[in-house]
N, C-alpha and C positions, 0 to 999 in steps of 0.2 A: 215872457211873451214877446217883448220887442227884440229879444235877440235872437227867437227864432224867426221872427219875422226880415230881422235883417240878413240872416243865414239865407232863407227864403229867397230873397232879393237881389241876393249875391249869384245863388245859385243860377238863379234862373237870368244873369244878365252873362254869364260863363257860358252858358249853354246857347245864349241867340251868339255869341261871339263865334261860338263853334260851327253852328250852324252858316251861318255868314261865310267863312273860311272853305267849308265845304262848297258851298255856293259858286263863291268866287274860285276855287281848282275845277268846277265841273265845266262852267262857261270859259275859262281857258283853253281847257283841253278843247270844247267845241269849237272855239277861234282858230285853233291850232290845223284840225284835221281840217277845218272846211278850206276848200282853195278859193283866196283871194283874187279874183279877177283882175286883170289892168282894164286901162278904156276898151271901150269897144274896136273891134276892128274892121276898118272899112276895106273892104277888098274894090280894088278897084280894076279889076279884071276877070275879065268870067274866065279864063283859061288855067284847066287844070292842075294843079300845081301840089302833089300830096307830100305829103312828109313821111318818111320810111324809118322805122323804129328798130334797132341793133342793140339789142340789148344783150344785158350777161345771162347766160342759163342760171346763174349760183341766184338769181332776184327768185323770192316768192312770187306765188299768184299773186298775194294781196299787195305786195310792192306794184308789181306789174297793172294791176288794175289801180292801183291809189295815180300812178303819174299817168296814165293814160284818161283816167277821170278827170285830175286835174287841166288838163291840156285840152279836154274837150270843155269844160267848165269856159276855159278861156276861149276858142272858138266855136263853140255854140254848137249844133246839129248836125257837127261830121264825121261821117261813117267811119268804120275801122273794119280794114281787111285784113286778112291772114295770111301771107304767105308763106308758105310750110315749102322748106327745101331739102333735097334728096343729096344724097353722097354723089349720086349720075347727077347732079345740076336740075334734074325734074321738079316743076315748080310747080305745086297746088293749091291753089287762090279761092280762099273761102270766104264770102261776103258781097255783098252785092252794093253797089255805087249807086246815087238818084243823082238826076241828070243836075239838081243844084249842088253836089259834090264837088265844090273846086279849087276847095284844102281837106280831101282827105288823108288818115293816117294809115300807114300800113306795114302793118309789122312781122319784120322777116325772119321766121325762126328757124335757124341753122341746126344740120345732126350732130347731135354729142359725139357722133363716132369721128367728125372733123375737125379738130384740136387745134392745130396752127394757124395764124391768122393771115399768111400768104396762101393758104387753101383755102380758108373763108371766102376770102375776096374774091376771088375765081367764081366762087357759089355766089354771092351778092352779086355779080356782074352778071351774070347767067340772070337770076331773078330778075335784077331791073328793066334788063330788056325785053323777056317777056311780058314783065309788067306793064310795061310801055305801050305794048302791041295790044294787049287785052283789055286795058283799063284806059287805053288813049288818052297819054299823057306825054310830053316832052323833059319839060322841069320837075326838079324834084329835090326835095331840101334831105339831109340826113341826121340823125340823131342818134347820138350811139352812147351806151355804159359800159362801163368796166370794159372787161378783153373784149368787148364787140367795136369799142373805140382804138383796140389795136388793128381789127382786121377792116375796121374803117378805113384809119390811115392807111393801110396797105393798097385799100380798093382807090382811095384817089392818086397818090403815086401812082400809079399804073393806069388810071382812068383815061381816055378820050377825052377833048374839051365837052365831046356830043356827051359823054353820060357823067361829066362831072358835076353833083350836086351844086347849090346856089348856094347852100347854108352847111355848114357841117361842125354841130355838134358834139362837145367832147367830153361827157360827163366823167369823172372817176375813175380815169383811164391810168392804170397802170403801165406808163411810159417807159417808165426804168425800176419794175418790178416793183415787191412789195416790202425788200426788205428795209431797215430804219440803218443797217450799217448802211447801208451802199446809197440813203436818201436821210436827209435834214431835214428840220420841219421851219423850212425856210422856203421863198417864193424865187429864191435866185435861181440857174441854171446850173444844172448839176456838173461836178468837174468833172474833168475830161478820165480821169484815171479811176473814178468812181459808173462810169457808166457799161451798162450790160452792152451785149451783144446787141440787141436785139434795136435798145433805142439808137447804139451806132449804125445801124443798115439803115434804119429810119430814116437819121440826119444823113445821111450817104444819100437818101431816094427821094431827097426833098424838089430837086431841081425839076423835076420832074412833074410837078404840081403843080396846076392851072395857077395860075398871079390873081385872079378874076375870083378866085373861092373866097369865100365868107368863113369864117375860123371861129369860134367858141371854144373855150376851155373852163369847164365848171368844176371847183375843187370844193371839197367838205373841209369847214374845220370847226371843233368841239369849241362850245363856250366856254365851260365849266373847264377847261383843263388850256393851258399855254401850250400843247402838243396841238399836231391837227388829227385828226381822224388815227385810232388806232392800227386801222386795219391797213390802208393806204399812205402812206405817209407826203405829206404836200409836195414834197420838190418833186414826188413821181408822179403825182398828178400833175403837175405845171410843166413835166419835161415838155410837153408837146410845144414850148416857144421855142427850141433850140429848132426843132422840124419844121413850125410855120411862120412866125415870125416875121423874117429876113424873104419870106418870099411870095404871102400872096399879099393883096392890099390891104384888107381888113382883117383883121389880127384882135380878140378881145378875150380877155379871160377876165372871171368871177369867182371870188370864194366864198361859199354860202356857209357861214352860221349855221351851226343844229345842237340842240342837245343832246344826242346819239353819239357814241362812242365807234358804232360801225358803218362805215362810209354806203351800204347798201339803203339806208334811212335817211339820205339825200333825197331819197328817187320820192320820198313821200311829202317832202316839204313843197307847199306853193308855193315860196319863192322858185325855184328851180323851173316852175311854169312859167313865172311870173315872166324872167329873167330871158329863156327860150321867146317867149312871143314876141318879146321888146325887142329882141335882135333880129326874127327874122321879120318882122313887121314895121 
């Protein structure tokens, strides 16, 4: 009798331990997705100032929707509009602004049939100015992912001081492509006989950039693993110091921690909000 009684006892003190266990991974995972605010932000100007979102087509809806939740999380009731842009540059602006709007986001989504990202740019030039004109604004901060942070960079080299963003954001940007020969999982600059085409036109087009731009560089790297990101490899995310650097004022890059093996599963961590407000705020 008492050794079934302590079988009994046993059993059931295995079973709250499990239970416990499970407990503690569901309230994780809850901490994990919900996005952590920083302080509040006090805006100390009513004059409209939106942030313009470039992101990569390869992102999910649900990627898409998790970073633009989180960024509203942090600035609290601002709208998000749509701009939908045409192969002719035709710009179509879906969402409607309230007159307390003056940090909204709005995000520019380019035709898959436009591939290179000194044609992007062309099209993101074309958009902001109509933007401009419709939604009455001057400034305007930029945020961009993967290849949207290549035809980023292209749009500020070639920008006007009048339409260069204040802020410009460089999440995941494949600087000097994707491959692991041609990139180290190292935060140095990549050497010179190791670098594509594309980030040498780059470093060539740098002079050319407002000195006055705000510079962000946001790179993935896996916890579980000494690599960074499989998909991305870190020196090609960080190439963009060779490009900004050396020439505008403010210069800042971050490497965000994830448990994700694919660099697209950045866009869902609240730090990456967290990290975006505190710089342009």
């Amino acid at each position: 009798m008492k050794a079934t009684t302590k079988q009994i006892l046993i059993g059931t003190s295995w079973w709250l331990v499990f239970l416990a266990m499970i407990g503690g991974v569901m309230l994780w995972q809850h901490q994990v997705r919900k996005a952590k605010p920083v302080t509040n932000i006090t805006v100390t100007s009513t004059e409209r100032i939106p942030t313009l979102l470039l992101l990569d087509h390869q992102l999910t809806n649900d990627q898409n929707r998790q970073l633009i939740a989180n960024l509203q999380y942090n600035s609290g009731s601002q709208a998000m509009i749509t701009l939908e842009v045409q192969a002719n540059g035709q710009t179509t602006i879906k969402g409607q602004l309230a007159a307390t709007d003056n940090r909204p986001y709005l995000q520019l989504i380019l035709p898959t049939t436009v591939t290179q990202p000194a044609e992007q740019a062309k099209l993101v030039k074309q958009a902001i100015i109509g933007a401009q004109k419709t939604l009455n604004f001057k400034h305007f901060n930029l945020i961009s992912y993967g290849n949207g942070g290549l035809a980023a960079t292209n749009y500020v080299e070639k920008a006007t001081k009048a339409l260069t963003p204040q802020h410009l954001i460089l999440i995941a940007t494949p600087f000097n492509g994707t491959s692991h020969q041609r990139n180290q999982q190292k935060m140095t600059p990549v050497a010179t006989n190791q670098r594509t085409s594309d980030l040498t036109k780059l470093i060539a087009g740098r002079t050319a950039i407002d000195s006055k731009l705000k510079v962000l560089i946001i790179a993935g790297k896996t916890k579980h693993t000494a690599d960074a990101d499989q998909v991305l490899p870190l020196q090609s995310a960080l190439a963009g110091q060779m490009i900004f650097k050396s020439v505008v004022q403010t210069y800042q890059q971050k490497v965000i921690p994830t448990w994700h093996t694919e660099h697209a599963h950045i866009m869902t961590s609240w730090r990456v909000s967290n990290v975006i407000h505190k710089f342009i705020n």
